[in-house]
Structures are given as structure tokens and as C-alpha cells.
N, C-alpha and C positions, 0 to 999 in steps of 0.2 A: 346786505352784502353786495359788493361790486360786480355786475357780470362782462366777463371779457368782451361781450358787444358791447354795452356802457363805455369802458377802455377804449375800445376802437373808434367811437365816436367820439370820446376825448381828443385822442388822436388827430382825426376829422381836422376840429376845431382847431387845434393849436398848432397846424399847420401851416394855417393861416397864416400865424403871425409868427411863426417858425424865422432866424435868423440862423441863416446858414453856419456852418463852422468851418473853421481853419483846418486843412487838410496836415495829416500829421507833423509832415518835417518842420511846421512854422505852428507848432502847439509846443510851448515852453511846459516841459514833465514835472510834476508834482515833487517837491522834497519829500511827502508824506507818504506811508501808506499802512491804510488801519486794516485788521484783521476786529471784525466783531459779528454778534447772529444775526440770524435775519427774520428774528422774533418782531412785529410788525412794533412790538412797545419800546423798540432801542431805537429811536428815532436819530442815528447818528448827527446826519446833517441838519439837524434841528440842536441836538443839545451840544453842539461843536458851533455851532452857526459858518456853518462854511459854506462855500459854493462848490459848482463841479470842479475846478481847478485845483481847487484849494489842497486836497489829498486823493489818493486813490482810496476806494473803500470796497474793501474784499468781505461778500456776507456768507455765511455759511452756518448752521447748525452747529451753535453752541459758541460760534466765533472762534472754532478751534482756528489753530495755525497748521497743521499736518495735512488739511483734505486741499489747500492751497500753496504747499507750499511750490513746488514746479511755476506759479501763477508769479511769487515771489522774486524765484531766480533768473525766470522770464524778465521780468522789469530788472533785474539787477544787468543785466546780460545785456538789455537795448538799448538801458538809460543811462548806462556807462557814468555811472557815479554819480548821477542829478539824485538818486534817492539818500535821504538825512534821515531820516527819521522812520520807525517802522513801533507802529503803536497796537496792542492787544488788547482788548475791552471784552470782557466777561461782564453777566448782570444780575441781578438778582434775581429771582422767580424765575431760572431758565429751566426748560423744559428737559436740559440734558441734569440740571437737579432735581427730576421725577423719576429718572430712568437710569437702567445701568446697561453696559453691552450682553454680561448673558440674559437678562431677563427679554431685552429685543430679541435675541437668539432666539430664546426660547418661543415666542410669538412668533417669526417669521417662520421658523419648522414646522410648528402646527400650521398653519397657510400656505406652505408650500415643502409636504414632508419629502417629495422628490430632489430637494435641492440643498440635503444637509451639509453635505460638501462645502459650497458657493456660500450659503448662512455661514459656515461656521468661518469661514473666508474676511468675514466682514470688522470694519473696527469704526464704531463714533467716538471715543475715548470721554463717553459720556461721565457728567460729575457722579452722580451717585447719589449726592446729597449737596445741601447747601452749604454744609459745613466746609466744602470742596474748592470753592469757589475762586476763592486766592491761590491755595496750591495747585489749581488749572493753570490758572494764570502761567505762573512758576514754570508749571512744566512746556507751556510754550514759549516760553522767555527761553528758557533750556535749550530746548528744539533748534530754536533759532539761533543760537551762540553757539553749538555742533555744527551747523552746516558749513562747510568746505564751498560752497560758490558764491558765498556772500560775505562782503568786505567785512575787516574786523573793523571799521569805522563805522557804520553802521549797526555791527553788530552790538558794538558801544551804546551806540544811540536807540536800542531797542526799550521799551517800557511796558509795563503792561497795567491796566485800570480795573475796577469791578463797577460799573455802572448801577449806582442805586434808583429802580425805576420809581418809585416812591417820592425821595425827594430830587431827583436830577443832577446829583452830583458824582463826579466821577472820583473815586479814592483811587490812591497807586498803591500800586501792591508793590514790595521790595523785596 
């Protein structure tokens, strides 16, 4: 396993040869922006073959759309209509299909029985099961067609996939 010194010596190195970047007002904004986990086996930028440009790529546990969405309206709000396209990827063997939110509950109160309040406060809108997988999807396709700050052209253009980490392809869910 990687240790953050290792990183930092990374770092070091490819500084070197680091190519400065364009300060923002002269950075042309991505049409894309994907909501997916940040399960180290969803290799977004790999099985999209994109560059940094190419889309924004929002990572979050489970790739829900809910823990970002603010992140979303931000870019809708700056990028004053340069966003096309807003794409959700779910994947197979996620972690949020091992777990559910009371059973986390239930673990965080035994760890911290002082704070049943704040626990019970908490939401991952975890799958439950892999059976789940597509109707996640769905419900942040949902989500995202509700919100009031985000264009209905856009909201048109939203998609959502389930990422098969097995064989590499991406199926859409409707």
C-alpha cells in the first residue's frame, strides 16, 4: 500500500516537469459532469478515456448525487450554461450494496453511544443490496430532475449508467 510520503515524493518528482496551467477565466468549462464512487476499482478516467478537461468528475461514496449536490448548482451558477450534460454511474460490487443506513446507525452508536442524536442525523442512501443498483440510479436521475436551480436543458440531458467492474462496460439505465 501507498504511504502519503511515497505521494509526496511523487509529487517531488513531477514537479519537475509540471506544466503550469491556465488561470481560470482563460480555462474553457467542461460540457460534462459525472457524479460516480470513489471505489479505487471505478477507474472513471480510464474506462471513459478522458482527460482532465474532458468532464468534471464528482467522487463520493456510492456516486450518490445528494452528498454533492450544492457542488452541482455551484457549477450551474459560474458556468452560466457551458454544462451539457450531467452523467451518474453506479457499479457493481459497491460497498453501499454490503450495507444499509440503519445497520451503519446501528455501528456508529455502539462507537459513539454519546452521540445518538448526531448518528441518527446521518443519511448515505446506501443500496442495501445489489439488486438496487439501477433503481439508485433512478432515484438520482429523480433528484436531479426536482431541483429548482438547474436548467431543464440540462436536466434533459441527465443519464444515469451502472458500471460493470468485471467486464468494463458501462449499461444505461432508463
Amino acid at each position: 500500500m501507498t504511504s502519503w510520503d511515497e505521494l509526496l515524493e511523487r509529487n517531488r518528482v513531477y514537479s519537475g516537469t509540471h506544466i503550469p496551467r491556465p488561470d481560470l477565466p482563460d480555462v474553457k468549462p467542461s460540457p460534462i459532469i459525472i457524479f460516480c464512487c470513489i471505489d479505487l476499482r471505478v477507474p472513471v478516467q480510464e474506462f471513459l478515456q478522458t482527460s482532465p478537461e474532458d468532464a468534471f468528475v464528482i467522487r463520493n461514496c456510492g456516486g450518490r448525487v445528494k452528498p454533492n449536490l450544492n457542488d452541482l448548482i455551484f457549477m450551474e451558477a459560474t458556468q452560466v450554461g457551458a454544462l451539457q450534460n450531467i452523467i451518474v454511474i453506479h457499479h457493481t460490487d459497491c460497498g453501499f450494496t454490503y450495507h444499509n443506513d440503519k445497520g451503519l446507525k446501528e455501528k456508529l452508536k455502539v462507537r459513539h453511544p454519546n452521540l445518538v442524536a448526531e448518528v441518527d442525523s446521518l443519511s448515505w442512501d446506501t443500496f442495501g443490496s445489489s439488486d438496487r443498483l439501477e433503481e439508485s440510479v433512478r432515484e438520482d436521475l429523480s433528484l436531479l430532475r426536482e431541483q429548482k436551480f438547474i436548467r431543464q436543458e440540462l436536466k434533459d440531458n441527465a443519464k444515469g449508467y451502472v458500471y460493470d467492474i468485471k467486464t468494463g462496460i458501462l449499461k444505461e439505465v432508463v
